[in-house]
N, C-alpha and C positions, 0 to 999 in steps of 0.2 A: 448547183449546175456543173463546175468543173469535174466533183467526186464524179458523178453522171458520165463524163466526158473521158475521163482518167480510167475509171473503168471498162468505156468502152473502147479505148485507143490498148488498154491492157492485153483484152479480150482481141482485138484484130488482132495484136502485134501475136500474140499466144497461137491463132490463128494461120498467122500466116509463117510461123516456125513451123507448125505442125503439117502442115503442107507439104511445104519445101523441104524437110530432113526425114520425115516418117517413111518414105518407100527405101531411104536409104539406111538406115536405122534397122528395119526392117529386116534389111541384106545381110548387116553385119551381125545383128541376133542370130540369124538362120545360119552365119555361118558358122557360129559354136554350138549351139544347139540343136540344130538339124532336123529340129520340126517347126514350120510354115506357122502353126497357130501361136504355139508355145512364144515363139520370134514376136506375133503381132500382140501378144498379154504381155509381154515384158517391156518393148518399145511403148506401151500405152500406162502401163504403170512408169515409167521415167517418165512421159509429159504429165501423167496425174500427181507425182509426187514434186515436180517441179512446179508447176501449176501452184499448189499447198503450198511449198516455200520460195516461191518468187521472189517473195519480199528481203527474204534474210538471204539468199543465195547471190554469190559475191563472183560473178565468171571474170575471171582475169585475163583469160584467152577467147577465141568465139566463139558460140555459143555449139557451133558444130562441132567444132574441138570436145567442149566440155559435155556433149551430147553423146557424142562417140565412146570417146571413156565409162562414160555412166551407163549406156547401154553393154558395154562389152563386160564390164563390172557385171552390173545385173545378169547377163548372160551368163558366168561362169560362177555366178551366185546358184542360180536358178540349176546349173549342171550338177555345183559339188550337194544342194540340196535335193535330187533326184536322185545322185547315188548313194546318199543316206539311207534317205525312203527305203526306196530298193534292196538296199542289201540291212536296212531291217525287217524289212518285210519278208528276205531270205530266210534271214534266224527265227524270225518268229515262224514259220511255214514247215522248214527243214527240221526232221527227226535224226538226231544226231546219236541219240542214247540208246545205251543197251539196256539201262537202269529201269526196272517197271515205274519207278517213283520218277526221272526223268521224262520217263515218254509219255506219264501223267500229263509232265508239265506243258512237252514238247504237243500233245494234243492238248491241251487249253491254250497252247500260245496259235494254234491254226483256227481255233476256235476264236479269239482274239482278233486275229488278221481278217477275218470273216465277217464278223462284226463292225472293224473300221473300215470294210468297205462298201458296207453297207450304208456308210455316211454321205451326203453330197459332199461331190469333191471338196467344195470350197472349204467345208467345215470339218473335211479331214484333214486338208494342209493344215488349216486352223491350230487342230486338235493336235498333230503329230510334232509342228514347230513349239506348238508350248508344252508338252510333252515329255516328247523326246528328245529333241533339239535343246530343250530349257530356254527359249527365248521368249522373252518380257512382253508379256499385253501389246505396250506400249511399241517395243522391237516387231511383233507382228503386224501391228496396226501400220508403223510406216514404211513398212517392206511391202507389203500389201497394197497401199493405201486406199486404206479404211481408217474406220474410226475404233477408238478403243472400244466403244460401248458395241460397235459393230463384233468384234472381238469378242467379250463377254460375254452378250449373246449366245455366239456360235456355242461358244464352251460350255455353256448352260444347257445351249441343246444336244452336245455331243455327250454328255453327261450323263443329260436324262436320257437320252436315248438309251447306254451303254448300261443304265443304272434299270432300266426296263427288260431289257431285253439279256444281261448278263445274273448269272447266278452271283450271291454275293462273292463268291470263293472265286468264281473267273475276273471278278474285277478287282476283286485284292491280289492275286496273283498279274496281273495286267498293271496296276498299280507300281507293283514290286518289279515286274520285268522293267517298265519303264526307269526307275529309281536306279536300275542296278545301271541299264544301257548311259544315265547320267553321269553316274559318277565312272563308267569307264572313259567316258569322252570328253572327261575332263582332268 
């Protein structure tokens, strides 16, 4: 009967945070970021990810405080991982070469770009963060929060899709581009 009770005083309390800080949460998302949705997917991921670790998360300040932080975090997570995207998706789009064997590449890497947009979004972020980013099942999973197996999933299907739909030679080239964009960014 208490667990019952514990969990429902949890669920209010969770409740009545998200109430009271989310319009303003909200404001300060929008204010790095500068688009209205993007702002209300990041503030909802900090209470789905705090949500998950309530238990082990330790606020020493109040909760607004430590709200704030983590949102503007997230926010400037969410920015420097947009202009990643972006300006790979520049490289891989833009024809740089004069080389007939470059501009080979330089059109299969547009061909490429074409293909992962053909993805739903969610399983291109997916696919792009474990990718090209290089970060962990796991790293996607509670950036995201999702579950890993949510994760695996995705990559299964962005796989098979890419493994359907690309010649083998564009996705071993796609493969290699990703590999090489790794070891520069690190």
């Amino acid at each position: 009967m208490t667990m019952t009770k514990t969990k429902k005083n949890c669920t209010q309390e969770m409740e009545k945070l998200f109430k009271e800080h989310f319009p303003m949460l909200c404001l300060i998302a929008f204010g790095i970021v500068k688009d209205k949705d993007t702002a209300k997917d990041i503030v909802q991921e900090f209470y789905i990810s705090y949500w998950q670790r309530r238990e082990t998360v330790s606020i020493t300040i109040s909760f607004k405080a430590y709200a704030i932080k983590a949102v503007k975090n997230l926010s400037l997570q969410s920015l420097d991982k947009a202009k990643k995207e972006k300006s790979l998706l520049q490289s891989l789009a833009s024809p740089k070469y004069e080389d007939p064997e470059d501009m080979a590449v330089s059109h299969t890497n547009g061909k490429i770009q074409a293909l992962l947009n053909e993805l739903p979004e969610s399983r291109k972020q997916i696919f792009i963060s474990a990718i090209i980013n290089g970060q962990s099942y796991a790293e996607i999973a509670e950036t995201k929060g999702i579950s890993i197996n949510t994760v695996k999933t995705q990559m299964k299907r962005a796989y098979a899709f890419l493994r359907s739909e690309a010649t083998e030679n564009l996705l071993n080239i796609f493969i290699y581009t990703a590999f090489i964009s790794l070891l520069i960014t690190k």
